[in-house]
N, C-alpha and C positions, 0 to 999 in steps of 0.2 A: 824424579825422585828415585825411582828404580833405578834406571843404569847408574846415579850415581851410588846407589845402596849395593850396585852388583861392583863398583867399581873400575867399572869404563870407564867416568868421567869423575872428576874431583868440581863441585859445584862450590863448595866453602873456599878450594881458591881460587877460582875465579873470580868470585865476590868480595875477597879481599884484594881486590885488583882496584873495583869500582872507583874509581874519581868520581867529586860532586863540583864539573863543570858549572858555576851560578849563571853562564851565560847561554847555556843550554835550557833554562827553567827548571821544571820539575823534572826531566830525563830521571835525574839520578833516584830521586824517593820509588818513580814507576818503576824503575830498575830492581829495586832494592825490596819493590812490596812481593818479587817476585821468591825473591829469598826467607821472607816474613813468612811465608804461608807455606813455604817447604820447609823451613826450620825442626817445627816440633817431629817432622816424619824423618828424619834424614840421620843415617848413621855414620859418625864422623868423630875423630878424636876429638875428645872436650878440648884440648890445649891451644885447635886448630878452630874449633866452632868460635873460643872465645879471644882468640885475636879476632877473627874476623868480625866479629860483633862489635868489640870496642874501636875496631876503627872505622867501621860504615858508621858508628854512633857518632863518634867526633867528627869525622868529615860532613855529616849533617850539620855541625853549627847548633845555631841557636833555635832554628824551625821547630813550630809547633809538636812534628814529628819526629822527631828526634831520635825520641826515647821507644818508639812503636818496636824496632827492633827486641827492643833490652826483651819489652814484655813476652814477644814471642821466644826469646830465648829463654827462660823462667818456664816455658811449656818446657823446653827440648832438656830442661833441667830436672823435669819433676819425673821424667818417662822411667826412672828407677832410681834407686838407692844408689847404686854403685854409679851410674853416671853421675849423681849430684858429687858422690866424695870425689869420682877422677878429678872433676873440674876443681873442687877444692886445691886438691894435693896441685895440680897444676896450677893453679893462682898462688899459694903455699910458697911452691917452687919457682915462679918468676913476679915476686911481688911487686919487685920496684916496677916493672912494667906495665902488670894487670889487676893493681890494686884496685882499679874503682869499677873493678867488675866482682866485688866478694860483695857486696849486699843483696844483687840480685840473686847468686848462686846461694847463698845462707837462705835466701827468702825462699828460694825455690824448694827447698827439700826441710823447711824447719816444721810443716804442718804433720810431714810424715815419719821424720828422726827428730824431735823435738830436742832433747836430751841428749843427743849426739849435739846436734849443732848449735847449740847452746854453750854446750861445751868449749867448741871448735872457739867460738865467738869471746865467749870471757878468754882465754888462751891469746886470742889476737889484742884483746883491748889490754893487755900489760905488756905489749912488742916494745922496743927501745925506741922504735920509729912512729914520731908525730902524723905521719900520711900512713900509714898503715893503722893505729888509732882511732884515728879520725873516721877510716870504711868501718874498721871492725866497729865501733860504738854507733855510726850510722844504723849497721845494720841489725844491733839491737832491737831497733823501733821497725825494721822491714820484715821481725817475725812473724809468727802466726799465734798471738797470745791468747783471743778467744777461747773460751770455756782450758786457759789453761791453770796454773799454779804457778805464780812469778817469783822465783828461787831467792831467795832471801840474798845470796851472790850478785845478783843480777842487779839491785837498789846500791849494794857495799860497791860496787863498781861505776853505778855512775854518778854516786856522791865523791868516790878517788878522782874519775875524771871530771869534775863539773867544779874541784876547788882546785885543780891546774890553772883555770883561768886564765890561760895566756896563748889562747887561739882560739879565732872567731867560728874555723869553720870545725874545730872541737866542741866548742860548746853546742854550735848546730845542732851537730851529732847528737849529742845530752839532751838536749830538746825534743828531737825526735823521738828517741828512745825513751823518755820519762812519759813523754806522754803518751806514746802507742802503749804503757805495761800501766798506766795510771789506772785505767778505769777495772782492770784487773787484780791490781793488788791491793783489794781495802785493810790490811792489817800497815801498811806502809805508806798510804797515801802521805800522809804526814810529813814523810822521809822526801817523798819524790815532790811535795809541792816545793819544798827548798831545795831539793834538785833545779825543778823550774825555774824559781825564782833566780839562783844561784847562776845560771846557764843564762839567765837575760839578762843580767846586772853584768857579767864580763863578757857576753859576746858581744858582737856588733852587728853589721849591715847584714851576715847574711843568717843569724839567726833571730833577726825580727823577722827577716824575711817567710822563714818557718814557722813563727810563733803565727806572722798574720794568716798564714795554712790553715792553723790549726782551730783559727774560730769556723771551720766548714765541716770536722771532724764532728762524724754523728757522734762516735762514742765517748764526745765528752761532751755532747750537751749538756746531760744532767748533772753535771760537776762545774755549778757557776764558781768556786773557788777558785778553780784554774783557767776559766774566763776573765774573772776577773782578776786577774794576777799578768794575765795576758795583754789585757785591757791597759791596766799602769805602765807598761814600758811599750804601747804600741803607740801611747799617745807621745811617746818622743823622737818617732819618725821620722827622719830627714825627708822634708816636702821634696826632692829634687830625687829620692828613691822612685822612680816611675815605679819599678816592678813591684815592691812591698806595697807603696800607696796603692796600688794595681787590686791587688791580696788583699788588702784590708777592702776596698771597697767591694770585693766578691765575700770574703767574709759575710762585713758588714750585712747585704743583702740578704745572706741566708738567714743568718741571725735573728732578720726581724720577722722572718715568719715562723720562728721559733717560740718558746714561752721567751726567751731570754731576752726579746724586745728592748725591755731596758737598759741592757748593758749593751746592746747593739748603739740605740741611739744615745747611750754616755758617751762611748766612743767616736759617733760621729759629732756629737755636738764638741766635745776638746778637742778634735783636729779642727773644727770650720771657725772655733772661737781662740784657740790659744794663741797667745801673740807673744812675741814675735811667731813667723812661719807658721800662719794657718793656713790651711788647703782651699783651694777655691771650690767652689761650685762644683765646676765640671769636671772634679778630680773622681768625681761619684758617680759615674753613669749606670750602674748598678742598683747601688743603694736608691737612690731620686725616684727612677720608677717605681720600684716594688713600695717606697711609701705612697707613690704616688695611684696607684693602682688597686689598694686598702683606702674606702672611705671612711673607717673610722679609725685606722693610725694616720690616715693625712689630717683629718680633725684635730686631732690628738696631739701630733707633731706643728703644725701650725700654730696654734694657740701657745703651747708652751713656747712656742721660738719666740710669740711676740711678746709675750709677757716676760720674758728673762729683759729685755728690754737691750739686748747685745746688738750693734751692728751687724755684725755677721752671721750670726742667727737669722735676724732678719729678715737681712736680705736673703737668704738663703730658703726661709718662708715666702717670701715673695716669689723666690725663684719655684719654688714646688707650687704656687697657685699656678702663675704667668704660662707655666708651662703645662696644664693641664690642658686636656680638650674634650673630655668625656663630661661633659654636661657640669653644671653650677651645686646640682642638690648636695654632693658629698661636702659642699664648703661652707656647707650650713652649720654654725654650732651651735654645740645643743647640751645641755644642765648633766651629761654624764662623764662631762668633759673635766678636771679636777681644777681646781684654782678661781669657778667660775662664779663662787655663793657671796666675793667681798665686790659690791659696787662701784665702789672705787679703783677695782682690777676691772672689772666689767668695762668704764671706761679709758681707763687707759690700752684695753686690748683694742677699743674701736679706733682710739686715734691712732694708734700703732698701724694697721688695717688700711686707714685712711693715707698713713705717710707713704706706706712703704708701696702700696699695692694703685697708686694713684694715677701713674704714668705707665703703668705698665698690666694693671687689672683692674679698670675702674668698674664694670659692672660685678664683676666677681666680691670684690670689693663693697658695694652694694648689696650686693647680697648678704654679706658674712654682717653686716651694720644691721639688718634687717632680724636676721637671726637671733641678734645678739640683742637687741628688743625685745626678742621674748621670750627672755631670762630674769627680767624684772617687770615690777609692778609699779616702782617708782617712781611717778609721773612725772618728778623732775630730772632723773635720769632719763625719763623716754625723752620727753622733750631737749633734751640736751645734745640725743645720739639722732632727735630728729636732724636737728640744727649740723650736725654731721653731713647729716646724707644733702641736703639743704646746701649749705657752702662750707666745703667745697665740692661736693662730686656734681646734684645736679643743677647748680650754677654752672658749669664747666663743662658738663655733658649733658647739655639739658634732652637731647632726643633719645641716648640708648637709657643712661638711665631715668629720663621722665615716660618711656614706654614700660620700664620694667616698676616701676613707682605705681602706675597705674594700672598693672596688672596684680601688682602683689596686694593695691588696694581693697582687693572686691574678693581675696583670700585670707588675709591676716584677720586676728580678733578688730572688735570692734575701738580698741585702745589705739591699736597700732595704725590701723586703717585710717583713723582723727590724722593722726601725726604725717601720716604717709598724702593727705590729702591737704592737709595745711601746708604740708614743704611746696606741693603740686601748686596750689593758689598762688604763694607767693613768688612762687616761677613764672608766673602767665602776670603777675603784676610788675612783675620788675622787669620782663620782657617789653611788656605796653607802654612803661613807664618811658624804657628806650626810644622806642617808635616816636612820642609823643616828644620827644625834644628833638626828631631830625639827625642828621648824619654831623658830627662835627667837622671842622674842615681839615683838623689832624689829622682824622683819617681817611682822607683826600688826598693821599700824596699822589704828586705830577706823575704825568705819564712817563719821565724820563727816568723817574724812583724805580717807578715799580718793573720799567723795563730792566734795569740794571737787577733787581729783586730776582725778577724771573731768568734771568742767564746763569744768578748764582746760584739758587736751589737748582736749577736743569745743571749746572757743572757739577755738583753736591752729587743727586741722582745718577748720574750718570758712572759717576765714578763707584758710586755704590753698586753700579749693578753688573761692570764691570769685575767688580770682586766678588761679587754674589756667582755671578758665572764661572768664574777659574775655578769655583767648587760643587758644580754642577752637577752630577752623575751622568744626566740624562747628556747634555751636551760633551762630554768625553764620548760619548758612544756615535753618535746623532753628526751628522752637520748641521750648518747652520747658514740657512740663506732667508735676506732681507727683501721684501715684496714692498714695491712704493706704491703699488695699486692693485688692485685686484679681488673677484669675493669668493674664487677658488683656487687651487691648484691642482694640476691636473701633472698624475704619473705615468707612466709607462711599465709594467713587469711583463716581464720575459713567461711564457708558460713553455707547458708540452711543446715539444715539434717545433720553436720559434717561434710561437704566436706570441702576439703583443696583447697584453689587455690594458685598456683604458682607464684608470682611478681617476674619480672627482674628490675633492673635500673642499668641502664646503669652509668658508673662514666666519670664524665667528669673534663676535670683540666678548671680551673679558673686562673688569675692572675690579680695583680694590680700594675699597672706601674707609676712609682712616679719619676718626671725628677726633680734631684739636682742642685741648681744654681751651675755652674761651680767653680763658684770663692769661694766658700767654701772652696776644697780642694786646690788653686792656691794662693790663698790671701785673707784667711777669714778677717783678719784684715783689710784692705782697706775696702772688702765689707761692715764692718760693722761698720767702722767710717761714709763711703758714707751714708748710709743709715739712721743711727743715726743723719747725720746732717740735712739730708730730713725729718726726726721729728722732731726735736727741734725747727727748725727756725723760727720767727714770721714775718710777715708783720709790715711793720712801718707804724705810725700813720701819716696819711697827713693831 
């Protein structure tokens, strides 16, 4: 940084030399981190700091990194007044060039010349030119508005620009900007929520992109108005937007540990139910944990999924149990849950539970059936939701959950504990009942059956484990070698000086035990009319 501050050496061009070789790896960012961190200290014409900046910027691509440069230049901007205006006047002076580097130089100097470059900015957002426009009104919103006064100019300007409506990455723009001066200007809020509104209704792809931003913005939390104005045009997201879906679902996430909960999960429930183009599942990898990681909005969120009575909902509840692994107690529901005081919800939540959660959470499942017991007094509701747990779960899984049946017997009240041990009796008599008629000769088949049986599930498995492996972590790193005998393996590492040392390990077997509903192989059909009806069914409207 000295000799080039004494002017030996010119280090801003030489780093406007940099190429980003992609087949060199990271060479060029390490190259580049070296200029980041001598930036703010280094004295050098603005004209000359800001080419070089916007084209290390661009040659970076799309990498998370990007933009790391921009910010260290926004230091080398703020170092005084007069460097923030040279750079001005130099972007001023070659715009078509260096336009999309006037938001960061506005942003840099507006905390300290507010009113100057404020100025500069309204000035730029009535240019003739749409790409000059478009930074100047970006960088409305890149000011420093905090504890400021938002000039009554400042709303008249991007209400002019926000009814041009005839470019997407204008209205962007207007988005940004209404919202960074929204939580500031309460005499105009009114003004700029139809700014908003006005900027989502004619832009497009990439100012949903902004808008889905903007549900992460502290400083509109408390302005559920412009949430939820957010909320109505984010639920018309093109599923095939990776990056917006991306946004919404980082949103979403933050959202719910907000108060704003609600309009968190409105949001995600009309993207996972609106049809055509609802979002799958795993479009959410965000949002899924943080409900999932809250056991009283996984509660919360559960129940209400199965009682909307939505496929996609649903399944989607299903998917937030199936994938849990931190213990059963949070999937207990419980009377502070809303929706849960009409009996007849109370049952149709359990069959819902039973449908959805059957093949893929049958003790979890059990569980929430158990729960959901003792929310009523109604003896004929109990015994109803017994007849539940009964057939189909532990008919079907009589050992996980007839172990968990007879644990929760000698815990629940004494109502529950009747029911819980009456399901248990008639397990152990319709087991006996089996026994006592003998193996039928149906299910006898010859040994030439069951050999064909067994090559098909080994080819099934096999191939499954074959693609289980291509996404392996551990095996991209690892080799892999196959032992047809043996009950160690013994290594060789190199130490100090060539010495050899000796490693044993010891092999030990492993297994994974996986309990089949019975009635697959007894009466698949039944089972999967029964269950099929436990999804479909809706609540009637009272």
């Amino acid at each position: 940084i000295a000799i080039h501050n004494e002017r030996s050496i010119d280090v801003v061009a030489a780093f406007a030399e940099l190429e980003n070789d992609v087949a060199a790896g990271p060479r060029f960012f390490m190259i580049r981190h070296a200029l980041e961190d001598a930036l703010p200290h280094i004295q050098a014409p603005a004209l000359d700091v800001i080419r070089c900046v916007q084209s290390l910027w661009r040659r970076a691509g799309n990498d998370m990194f990007a933009g790391e440069i921009v910010a260290r230049f926004l230091e080398f901007s703020r170092q005084s007044a007069d460097r923030a205006r040279e750079a001005l006047a130099a972007i001023e002076a070659h715009l078509d060039e260096l336009m999309d580097m006037l938001p960061p130089v506005i942003a840099a100097r507006s905390a300290q010349a507010f009113d100057e470059f404020v100025g500069h900015t309204l000035r730029l957002c009535e240019s003739d030119s749409i790409m000059v426009r478009q930074r100047a009104v970006f960088a409305l919103g890149a000011m420093t508005w905090r504890d400021r006064t938002v000039p009554e100019a400042v709303v008249e300007t991007l209400e002019s620009a926000a009814a041009e409506g005839n470019d997407d990455l204008l209205m962007r723009g207007v988005l940004n900007a209404a919202g960074a001066v929204f939580p500031y200007a309460s005499s105009a809020q009114a003004s700029l929520l139809n700014v908003i509104r006005l900027a989502l209704e004619n832009g497009e792809g990439e100012t949903l992109e902004m808008a889905a931003r903007f549900l992460r913005r502290e400083d509109l939390a408390s302005h559920r108005q412009v949430l939820t104005t957010l909320v109505e045009y984010l639920l018309q997201v093109d599923a095939s937007k990776n990056g917006t879906v991306n946004q919404i679902d980082l949103g979403v996430s933050h959202l719910l540990e907000t108060p704003n909960v609600d309009i968190a999960l409105g949001l995600l429930e009309g993207l996972l139910a609106r049809a055509p183009g609802a979002l799958p599942v795993d479009a959410f990898r965000f949002a899924f944990p943080t409900i999932r990681n809250s056991a009283s909005l996984l509660r919360a969120t559960v129940v209400k999924w199965f009682l909307s009575g939505k496929r996609s909902l649903c399944d989607a509840a299903a998917e937030l149990i199936a994938s849990r692994r931190e213990g059963l107690a949070p999937l207990e529901v419980d009377s502070t849950i809303p929706g849960l005081d009409n009996p007849a919800h109370l049952f149709f939540l359990a069959r819902k539970v039973v449908g959805f959660l059957f093949t893929r959470a049958h003790v979890p499942a059990a569980v929430m059936l158990i729960s959901i017991m003792r929310l009523t007094e109604d003896r004929q509701l109990l015994g109803a939701l017994a007849e539940l747990l009964r057939d189909p779960l532990l008919l079907n899984y009589p050992k996980s959950i007839g172990e968990l049946l007879e644990a929760r017997a000698t815990t629940e009240s004494e109502a529950i504990a009747v029911e819980l041990r009456g399901a248990l009796t008639e397990l152990r008599e319709y087991l006996d009942a089996l026994q006592s008629v003998g193996r039928p000769a149906a299910l006898r088949p010859p040994e030439a059956h069951r050999e064909t049986f067994r090559r098909y599930m080994s080819t099934i498995t096999r191939t499954q484990m074959r693609e289980a492996e291509k996404r392996s972590i551990l095996l991209s790193i690892v080799t892999k070698q196959v032992l047809l005998y043996g009950r160690k393996s013994i290594d060789y590492i190199e130490g100090p000086g060539g010495h050899q040392r000796r490693m044993e390990t010891p092999l030990v077997a492993h297994h994974v035990e996986i309990e089949v509903a019975r009635m697959t192989d007894v009466d698949p059909t039944g089972l999967n009319y029964q269950l099929r009806a436990f999804r479909a069914e809706q609540l009637r409207d009272e």
